[in-house]
N, C-alpha and C positions, 0 to 999 in steps of 0.2 A: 966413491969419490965424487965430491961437486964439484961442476965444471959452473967457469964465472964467464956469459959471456954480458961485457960492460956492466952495472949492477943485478944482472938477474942471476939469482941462483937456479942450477937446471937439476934437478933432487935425480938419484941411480933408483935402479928398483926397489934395493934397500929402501933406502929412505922414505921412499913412499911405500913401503907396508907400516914403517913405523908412524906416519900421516895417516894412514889410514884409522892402526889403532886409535889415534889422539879422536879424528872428525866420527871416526864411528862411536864413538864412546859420549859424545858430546848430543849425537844423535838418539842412543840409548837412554840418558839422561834424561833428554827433552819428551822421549815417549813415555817415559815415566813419571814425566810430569804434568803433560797433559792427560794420562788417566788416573790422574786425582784431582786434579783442577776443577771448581766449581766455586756457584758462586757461593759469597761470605769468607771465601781466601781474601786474604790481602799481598799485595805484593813480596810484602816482607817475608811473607808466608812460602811466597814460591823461589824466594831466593835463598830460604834457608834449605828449601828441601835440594835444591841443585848442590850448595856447600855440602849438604852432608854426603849426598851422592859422591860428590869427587870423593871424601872422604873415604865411604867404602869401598870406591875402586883404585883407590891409591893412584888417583891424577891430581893437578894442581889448576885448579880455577885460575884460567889465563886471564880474565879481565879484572880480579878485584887486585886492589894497587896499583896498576897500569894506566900512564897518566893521574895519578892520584885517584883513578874514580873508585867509589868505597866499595861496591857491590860482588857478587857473581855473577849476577845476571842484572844482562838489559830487557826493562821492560816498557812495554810501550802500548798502555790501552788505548784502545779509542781513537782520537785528536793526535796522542802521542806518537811521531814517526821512530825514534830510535833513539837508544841513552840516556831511557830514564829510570831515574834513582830506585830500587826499591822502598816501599812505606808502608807502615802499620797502620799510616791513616789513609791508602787507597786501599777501598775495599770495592772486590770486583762484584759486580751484577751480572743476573742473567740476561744475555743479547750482548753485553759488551765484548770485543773484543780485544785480542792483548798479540802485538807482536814479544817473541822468545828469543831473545839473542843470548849465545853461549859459548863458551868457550875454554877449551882444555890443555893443558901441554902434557905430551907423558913421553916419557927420557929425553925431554930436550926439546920437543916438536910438537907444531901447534896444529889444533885443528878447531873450525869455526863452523856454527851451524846456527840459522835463524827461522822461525815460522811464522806467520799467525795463525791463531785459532779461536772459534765460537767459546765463550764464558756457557754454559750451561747448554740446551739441547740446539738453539738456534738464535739467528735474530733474522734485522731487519734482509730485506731482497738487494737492496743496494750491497747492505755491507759483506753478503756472502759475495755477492758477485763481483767486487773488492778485491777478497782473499783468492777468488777461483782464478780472476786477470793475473794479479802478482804469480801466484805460483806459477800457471801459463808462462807467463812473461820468463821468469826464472830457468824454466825451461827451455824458451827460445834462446836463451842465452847462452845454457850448456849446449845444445846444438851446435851453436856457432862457434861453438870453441874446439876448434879443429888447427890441427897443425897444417900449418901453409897458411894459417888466413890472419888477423891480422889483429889487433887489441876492440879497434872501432868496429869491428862486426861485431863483438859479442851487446858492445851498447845501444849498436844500431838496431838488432832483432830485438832485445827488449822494450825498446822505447816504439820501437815501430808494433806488435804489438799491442803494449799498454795505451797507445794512444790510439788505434784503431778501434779501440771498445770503448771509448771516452773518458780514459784516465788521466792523469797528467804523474810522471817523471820527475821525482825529487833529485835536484841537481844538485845541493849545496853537499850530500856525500856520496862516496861512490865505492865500488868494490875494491878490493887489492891482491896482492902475490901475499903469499904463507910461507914457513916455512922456521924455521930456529926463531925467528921472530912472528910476531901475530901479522904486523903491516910490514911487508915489502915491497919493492917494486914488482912489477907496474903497477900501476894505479889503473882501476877497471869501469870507466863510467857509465854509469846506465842509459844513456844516450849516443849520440852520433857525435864524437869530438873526431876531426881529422886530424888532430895535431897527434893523436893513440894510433900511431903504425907500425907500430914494432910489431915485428912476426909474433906468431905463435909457432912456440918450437916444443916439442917432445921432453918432459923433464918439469916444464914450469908447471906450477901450483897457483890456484887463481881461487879468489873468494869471491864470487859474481854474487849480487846482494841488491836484486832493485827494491827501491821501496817506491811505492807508488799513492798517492791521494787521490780522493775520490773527487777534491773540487781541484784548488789550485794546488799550482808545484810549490806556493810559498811555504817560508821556512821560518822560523821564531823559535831563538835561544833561551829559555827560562831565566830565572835569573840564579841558580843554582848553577849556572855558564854546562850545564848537562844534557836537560833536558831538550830535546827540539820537537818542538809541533809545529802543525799546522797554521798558516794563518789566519783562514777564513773558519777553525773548529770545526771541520769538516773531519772523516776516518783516513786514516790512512793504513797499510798493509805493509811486510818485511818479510820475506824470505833469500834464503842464502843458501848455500853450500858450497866448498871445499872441495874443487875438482882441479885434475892433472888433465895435462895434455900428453897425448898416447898418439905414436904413428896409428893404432888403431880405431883413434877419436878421443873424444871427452870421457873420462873417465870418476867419476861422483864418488867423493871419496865416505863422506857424512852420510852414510847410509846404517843402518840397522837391520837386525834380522825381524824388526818388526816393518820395516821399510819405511824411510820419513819419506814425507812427501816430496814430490818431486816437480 
């Protein structure tokens, strides 16, 4: 049974094995498509192999339709922060970089999982070191997401963090609650907002997702009203995962038996 307290859904343990299935399977996915990933794909390329995926495991691709956007997967080379289109005329290079946003429902319940990862063996020093912060940051995040503490901790250890190794913290989106729906409350920001005090309680589902730029925090909507980059063309990074909150800590739901990164 879920219990409602004001708009937040608190998921039983049921519920979250069936979240697990959905983020672990999103997770699956994504490792499967990063060890065929290289360069000469095109984006289209990697959203078809996601589509077919849900296919064979009989899930339903949570973001194509969703708000009208056409795809299954968000992808985001480069310049790219989050929500963009897949295309047969983006073709990936070696050294570029591509944030993996993804997402599943299976019987009813959703699960969200994002990365970045190196296009062929490596690239430049900056932009690994880019992807190492984000995920770090991501990390500090789930940390923070302990029962008794509070929404703004989780934003507060990410941004604090990311900005200690001289990144900057895209404000214009932020993380959210899961759960029968892809966005729920609360809304999870990757910085220090104090007006984010609501507890963390035992039950809730949280999609912590910093994306972080390597120059500024600025933000520019393509004109496909989709895409958002950078403004100064500089890299930016994305990762995410799908964690419950447990009297016995954060719990990472978006995990695989090949282990996403963390």
């Amino acid at each position: 049974m879920r219990v409602r307290r004001s708009s937040i859904v608190l998921k039983s343990k049921r519920e979250l094995e069936l979240m697990r299935v959905a983020a672990s399977t999103v997770s699956e996915i994504l490792d499967a498509l990063v060890e065929v990933l290289e360069p000469g794909m095109t984006t289209a390329d990697c959203d078809a192999f996601c589509e077919a995926a849900c296919r064979e495991r009989k899930v339903t691709p949570a973001f194509k339709g969703l708000y009208g956007f056409p795809a299954c997967l968000c992808v985001a080379p480069n310049e790219v922060i989050v929500h963009g289109i897949p295309s047969r005329r983006v073709v990936l290079k070696a050294g570029d970089i591509i944030g993996l946003d993804f997402g599943v429902v299976y019987k009813g319940w959703y699960g969200d999982h994002a990365r970045t990862v190196v296009v062929g063996k490596e690239t430049d020093e900056e932009s690994q070191r880019l992807i190492d912060v984000t995920r770090a940051s991501l990390a500090k995040g789930i940390e923070a997401c302990q029962q008794g503490g509070r929404v703004w901790d989780i934003g507060k250890a990410v941004a604090g963090y990311a900005e200690e190794h001289g990144f900057s913290v895209v404000q214009d989106f932020v993380g959210h609650g899961i759960g029968r729906k892809l966005h729920e409350d609360p809304q999870v920001p990757n910085y220090f907002d104090r007006t984010k005090r609501m507890p963390l309680k035992a039950g809730m589902v949280l999609c912590i997702e910093p994306m972080i730029n390597a120059g500024s925090a600025g933000v520019e909507v393509l004109e496909d009203e989709w895409t958002a980059v950078t403004t100064d063309g500089r890299r930016s990074a994305h990762f995410e995962h799908t964690v419950a909150v447990t009297p016995e800590g954060p719990v990472v739901l978006s995990t695989s038996g090949a282990g996403a990164p963390v």
